[in-house]
C-alpha positions in Angstrom: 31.7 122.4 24.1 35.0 121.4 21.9 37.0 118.6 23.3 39.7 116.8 21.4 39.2 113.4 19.9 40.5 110.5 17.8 38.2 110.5 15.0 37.9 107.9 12.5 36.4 109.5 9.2 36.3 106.4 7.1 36.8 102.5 7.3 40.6 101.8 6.3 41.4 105.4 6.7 43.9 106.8 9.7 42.5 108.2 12.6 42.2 112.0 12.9 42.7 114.1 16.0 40.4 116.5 15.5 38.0 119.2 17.7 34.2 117.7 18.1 31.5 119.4 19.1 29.9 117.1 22.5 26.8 118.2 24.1 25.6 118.3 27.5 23.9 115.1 28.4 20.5 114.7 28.2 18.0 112.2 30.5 19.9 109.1 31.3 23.3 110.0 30.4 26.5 111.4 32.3 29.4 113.0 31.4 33.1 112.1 31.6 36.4 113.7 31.7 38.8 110.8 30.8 42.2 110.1 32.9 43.3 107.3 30.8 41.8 104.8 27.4 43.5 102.0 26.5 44.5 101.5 22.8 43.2 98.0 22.3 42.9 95.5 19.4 39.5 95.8 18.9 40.3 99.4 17.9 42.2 98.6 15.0 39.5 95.9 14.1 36.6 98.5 14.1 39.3 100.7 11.9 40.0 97.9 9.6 36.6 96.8 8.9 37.0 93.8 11.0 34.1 94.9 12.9 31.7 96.8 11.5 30.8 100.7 13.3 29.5 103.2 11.3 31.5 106.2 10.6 32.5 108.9 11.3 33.4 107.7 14.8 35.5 108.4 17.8 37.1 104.9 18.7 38.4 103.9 22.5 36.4 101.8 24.6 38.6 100.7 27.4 38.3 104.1 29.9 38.2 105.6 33.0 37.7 109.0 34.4 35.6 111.3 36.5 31.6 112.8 36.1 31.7 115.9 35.2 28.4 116.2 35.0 24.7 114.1 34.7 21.6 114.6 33.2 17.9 114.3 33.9 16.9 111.1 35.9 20.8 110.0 37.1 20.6 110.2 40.9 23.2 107.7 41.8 26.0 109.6 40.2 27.4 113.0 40.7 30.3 115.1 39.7 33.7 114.3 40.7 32.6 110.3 40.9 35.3 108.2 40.0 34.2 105.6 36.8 35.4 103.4 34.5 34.0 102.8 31.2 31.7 99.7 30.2 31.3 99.5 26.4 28.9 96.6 26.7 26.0 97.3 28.8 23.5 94.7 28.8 19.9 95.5 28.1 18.6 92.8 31.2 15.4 92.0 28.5 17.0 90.0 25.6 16.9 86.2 25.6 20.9 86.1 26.3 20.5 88.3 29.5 17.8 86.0 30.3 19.9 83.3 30.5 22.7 84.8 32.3 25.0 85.3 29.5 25.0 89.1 30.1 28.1 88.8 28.0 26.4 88.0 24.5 23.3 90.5 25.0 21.6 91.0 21.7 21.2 95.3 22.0 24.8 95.7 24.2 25.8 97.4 20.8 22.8 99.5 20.1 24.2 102.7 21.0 26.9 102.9 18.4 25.1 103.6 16.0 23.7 107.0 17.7 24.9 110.3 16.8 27.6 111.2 19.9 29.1 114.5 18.5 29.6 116.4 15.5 32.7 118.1 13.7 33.3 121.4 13.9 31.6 121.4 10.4 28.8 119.9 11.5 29.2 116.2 10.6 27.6 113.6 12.6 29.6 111.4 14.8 29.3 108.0 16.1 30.6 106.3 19.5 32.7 103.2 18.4 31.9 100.6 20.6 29.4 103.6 22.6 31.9 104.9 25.2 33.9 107.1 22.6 36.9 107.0 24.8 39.7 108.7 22.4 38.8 111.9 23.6 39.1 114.4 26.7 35.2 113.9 27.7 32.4 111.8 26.0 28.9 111.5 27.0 27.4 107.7 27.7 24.5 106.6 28.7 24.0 105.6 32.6 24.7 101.9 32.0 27.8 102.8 30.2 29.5 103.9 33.8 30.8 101.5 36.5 31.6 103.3 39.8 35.1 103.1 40.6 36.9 102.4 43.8 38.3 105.2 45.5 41.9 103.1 46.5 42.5 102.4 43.1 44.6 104.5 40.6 42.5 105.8 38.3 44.4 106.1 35.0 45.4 102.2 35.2 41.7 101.3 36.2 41.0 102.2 32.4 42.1 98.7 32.0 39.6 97.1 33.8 37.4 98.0 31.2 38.2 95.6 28.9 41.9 94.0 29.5 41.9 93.0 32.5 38.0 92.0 32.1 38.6 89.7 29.1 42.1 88.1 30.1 40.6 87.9 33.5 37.1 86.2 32.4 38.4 84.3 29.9 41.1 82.3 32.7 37.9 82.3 35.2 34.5 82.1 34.0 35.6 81.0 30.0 37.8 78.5 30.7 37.4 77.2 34.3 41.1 76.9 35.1 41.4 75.0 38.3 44.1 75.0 40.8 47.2 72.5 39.7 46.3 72.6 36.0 48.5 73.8 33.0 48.2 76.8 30.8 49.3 78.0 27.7 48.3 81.7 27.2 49.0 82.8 22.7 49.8 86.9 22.8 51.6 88.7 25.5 49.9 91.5 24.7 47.3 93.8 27.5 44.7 90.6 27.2 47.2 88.3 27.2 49.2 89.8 30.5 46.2 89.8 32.1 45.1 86.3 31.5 48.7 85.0 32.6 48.0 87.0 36.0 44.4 85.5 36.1 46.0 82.1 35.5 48.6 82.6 38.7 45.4 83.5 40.5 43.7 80.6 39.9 46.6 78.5 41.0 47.5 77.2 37.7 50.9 75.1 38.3 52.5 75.8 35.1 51.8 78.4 33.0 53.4 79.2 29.5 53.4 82.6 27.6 53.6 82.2 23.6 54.6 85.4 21.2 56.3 86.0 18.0 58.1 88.8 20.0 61.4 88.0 22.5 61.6 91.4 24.1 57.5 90.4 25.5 59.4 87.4 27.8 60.4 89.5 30.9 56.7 91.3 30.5 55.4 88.1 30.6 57.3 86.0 33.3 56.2 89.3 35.7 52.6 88.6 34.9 53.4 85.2 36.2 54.4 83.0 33.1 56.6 80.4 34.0 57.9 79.5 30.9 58.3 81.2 27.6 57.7 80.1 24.1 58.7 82.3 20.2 56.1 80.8 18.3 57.0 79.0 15.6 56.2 75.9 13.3 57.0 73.7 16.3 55.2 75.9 19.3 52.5 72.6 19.7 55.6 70.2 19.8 57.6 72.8 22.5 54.7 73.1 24.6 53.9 69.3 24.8 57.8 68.6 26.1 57.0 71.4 28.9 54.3 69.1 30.0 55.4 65.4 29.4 54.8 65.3 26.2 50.1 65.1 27.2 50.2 69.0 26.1 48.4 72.0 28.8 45.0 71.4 30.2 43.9 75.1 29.1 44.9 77.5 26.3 43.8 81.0 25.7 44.1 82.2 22.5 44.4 86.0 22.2 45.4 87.0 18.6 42.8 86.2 16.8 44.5 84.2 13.9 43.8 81.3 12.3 47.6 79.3 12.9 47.6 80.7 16.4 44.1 79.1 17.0 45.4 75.6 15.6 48.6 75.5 17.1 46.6 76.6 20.6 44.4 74.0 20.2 46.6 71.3 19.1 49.5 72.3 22.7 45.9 71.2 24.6 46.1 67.5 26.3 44.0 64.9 25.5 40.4 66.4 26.8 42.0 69.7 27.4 40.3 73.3 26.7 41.0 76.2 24.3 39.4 79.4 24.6 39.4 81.9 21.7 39.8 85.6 22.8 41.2 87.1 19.8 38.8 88.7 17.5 40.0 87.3 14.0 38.7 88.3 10.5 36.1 86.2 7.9 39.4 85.0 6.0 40.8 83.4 9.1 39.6 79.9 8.3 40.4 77.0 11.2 39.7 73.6 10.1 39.5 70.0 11.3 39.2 66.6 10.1 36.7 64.7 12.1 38.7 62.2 13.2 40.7 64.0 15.3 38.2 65.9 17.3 37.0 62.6 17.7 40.2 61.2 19.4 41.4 64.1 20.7 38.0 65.0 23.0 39.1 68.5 22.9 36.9 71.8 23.5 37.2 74.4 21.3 35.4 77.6 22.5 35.0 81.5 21.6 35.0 84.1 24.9 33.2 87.4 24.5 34.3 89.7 27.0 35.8 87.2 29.5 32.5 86.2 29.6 31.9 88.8 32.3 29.1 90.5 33.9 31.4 93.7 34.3 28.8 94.7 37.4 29.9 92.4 39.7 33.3 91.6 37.9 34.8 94.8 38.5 34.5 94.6 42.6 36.2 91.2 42.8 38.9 92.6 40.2 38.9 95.5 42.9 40.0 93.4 45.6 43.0 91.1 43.9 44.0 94.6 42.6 44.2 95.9 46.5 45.5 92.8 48.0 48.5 92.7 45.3 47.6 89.9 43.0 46.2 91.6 40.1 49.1 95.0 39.0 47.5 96.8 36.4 50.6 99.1 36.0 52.3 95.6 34.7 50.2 95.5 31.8 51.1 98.7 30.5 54.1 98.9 28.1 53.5 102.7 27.2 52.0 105.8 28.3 51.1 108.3 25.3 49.6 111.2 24.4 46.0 111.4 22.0 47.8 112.6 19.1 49.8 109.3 19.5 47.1 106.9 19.1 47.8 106.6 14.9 51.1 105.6 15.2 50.3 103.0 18.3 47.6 101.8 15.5 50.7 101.4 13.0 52.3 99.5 15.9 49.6 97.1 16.7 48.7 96.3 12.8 52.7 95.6 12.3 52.3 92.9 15.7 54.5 95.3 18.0 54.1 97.2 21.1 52.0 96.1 23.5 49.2 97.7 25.9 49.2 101.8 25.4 47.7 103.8 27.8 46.2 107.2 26.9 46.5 109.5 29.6 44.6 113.1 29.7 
C-alpha cells in the first residue's frame, strides 16, 4: 500500500514528501494510521547529521494514532486501539535495563537501521528514530506502541511521545525538583513548555523561562513561568537578582548549545543542579576551570528522554493531563499539514516557531 511520507533522501538534504511503498506487518508488529507527529528538534538533528540515521529515512518520532491493523503473535492489540508512539523501546536484557535506567538501553535504537518501506522506485527506506512518524501509517514493532487513554485527545497525545515525556522527566526524575525550590527552564520551545508545566507540578516556587525570542513570554507564563528572561550576555546575572542574588536551585537546559549550557549552569545556587536536555553537536564545547566546580559544588548532568520509562510514565502523565495540570493543547504553537514539515524544519534551524503539530 502507498501512504504519503516525509522522506529524507540524504544527510543535509531537505526533506521530501513523497509516496512509499509500506507493507503489512509481519509477526510482532502493528500498524498505525497517524492523527498527529510532532516536528521535534531531534528531527532536524537526525537531518543535520547531528545524530547519525541511515538514509533514506522517513523522520517523526513523537506520534499518535490508531491500529489499523496487527500481525502474527500481537494479541493485546487490535484495530481501532488508540496509541501513541514510543521511539525508544527498551530491550529489558541489556546492562542499562538491568539497572533500571530503561532510559539509556543499549539496543532502544536497533530498529532504525531496518528497512521500513521502499520508494515507489524501489529504494530501501529506514525508520528515523523506528516509529517513522512523518507519514499517514507506518508499521512498528509491538514495543514501539503505548495504549492510549480513551479520555484523552488523540492528536495532542502525540506529544506525550517525546515532549511532554522529556520536559516532564527531566523536572521529575532528572532533576528532582522539590516543592519550594527555584527553576530556571533555557528554551520555550515544546520541551521547554512542558518542563515549565512539570516544574508548577512539582510545586516549584519560582520558576523562570529563558529564550532569545519575546513573542515565546505569554506561551511561557501559561505553562506556568513566573518570570521571564531574553537571554543575553547577562541572563546568569538577571536570574541571580530574581533570586537574591544565590542563583535557582534547578536549571533545565533545552537547546542544546554550548553558551546556553554555561550560562544555565552558572544562574544555579551554590550546590544547585543543571540538567542538559538539548541534544547539542561535537563542536559545542562546555568548559570549566577546576576551581570553580570546586567552590561552586554544582551538578552538571545530561537527561535522555526525561529519564523516563514511557510504560509507566505515560499513565501518570494521563492523570495530570485529566485532572487539568498538564494542557497539551498549550504546547502547541502550530497545527500543519505533511507537506509543511520542510519549511517548519527552516523554522526550527533559524531558532523560530515553536512545537508543530502534524495532523492527518
Amino acid at each position: 500500500m502507498t501512504v504519503r511520507a516525509a522522506v529524507l533522501p540524504a544527510i543535509g538534504a531537505p526533506l521530501e514528501i513523497t509516496g512509499i511503498e509500506l507493507p503489512e506487518p509481519g509477526p510482532g508488529r502493528v500498524r498505525v494510521r497517524l492523527a498527529a507527529a510532532g516536528v521535534c528538534h531531534s528531527d532536524l538533528s537526525l537531518s543535520d547529521g547531528t545524530l547519525r540515521v541511515p538514509v533514506p529515512a522517513v523522520l517523526g518520532h513523537e506520534g499518535a494514532g490508531t491500529v489499523v491493523s496487527v500481525g502474527e503473535g500481537v494479541t493485546d492489540l487490535a484495530a481501532g486501539d488508540r496509541v501513541v508512539l514510543n521511539w525508544a523501546p527498551s530491550c529489558g536484557a541489556c546492562p542499562a535495563c538491568g539497572r533500571g535506567e530503561v532510559w539509556l538501553c543499549a539496543n532502544a535504537l536497533n530498529g532504525a537501521a531496518d528497512v521500513h518501506a521502499r520508494t515507489v522506485s524501489g529504494t530501501d527506506v529506514h525508520p528515523g528514530l523506528n516509529v517513522a512518524a512523518f507519514a499517514e501509517e507506518t508499521v512498528v514493532p509491538r514495543s514501539c506502541v503505548l495504549p492510549l487513554p480513551a479520555d484523552l485527545p488523540l492528536a495532542d497525545a502525540a506529544l506525550l511521545g517525546c515532549a511532554v515525556l522529556t520536559g516532564y522527566g527531566a523536572v521529575h526524575h532528572a532533576a528532582k525538583v522539590a516543592p519550594g525550590e527555584t527553576v530556571a527552564v533555557f528554551g520555550a520551545g515544546g520541551v521547554g513548555l512542558a518542563a515549565l508545566q512539570a516544574a508548577r507540578i512539582a510545586g516549584a516556587s519560582r520558576i523562570v523561562a529563558v529564550d532569545v525570542s519575546p513573542a515565546k513570554e505569554e506561551l511561557a507564563r501559561a505553562a506556568g513561568a513566573t518570570d521571564y528572561v531574553l537571554a543575553s550576555d547577562t541572563t546568569a546575572r538577571e536570574i541571580r537578582a530574581l533570586t537574591g542574588t544565590e542563583g535557582v536551585d534547578v536549571a533545565v537546559e533545552c537547546v542544546g548549545r554550548a553558551v546556553t549550557i554555561r550560562t544555565a549552569w552558572e544562574s544555579t545556587r551554590r550546590g544547585g543542579r543543571t540538567t542538559v536536555v538539548g541534544i547539542g553537536g561535537k563542536d559545542q564545547r562546555v568548559t570549566f576551570h577546576a576551581l570553580e566546580l570546586f567552590h561552586w559544588g554544582r551538578t552538571l548532568s545530561g537527561c535522555v528522554y526525561g529519564n523516563c520509562d514511557p510504560r509507566t510514565d505515560l499513565p501518570v502523565l494521563a492523570a495530570h493531563v485529566r485532572a487539568g495540570r498538564l494542557d497539551l493543547s498549550a504546547l502547541v504553537t502550530s497545527r500543519i499539514g505533511l507537506e509543511d514539515i520542510p519549511a517548519a524544519f527552516e523554522d526550527m534551524a533559524r531558532g523560530r516557531g515553536g512545537r508543530a503539530l502534524v495532523t492527518f
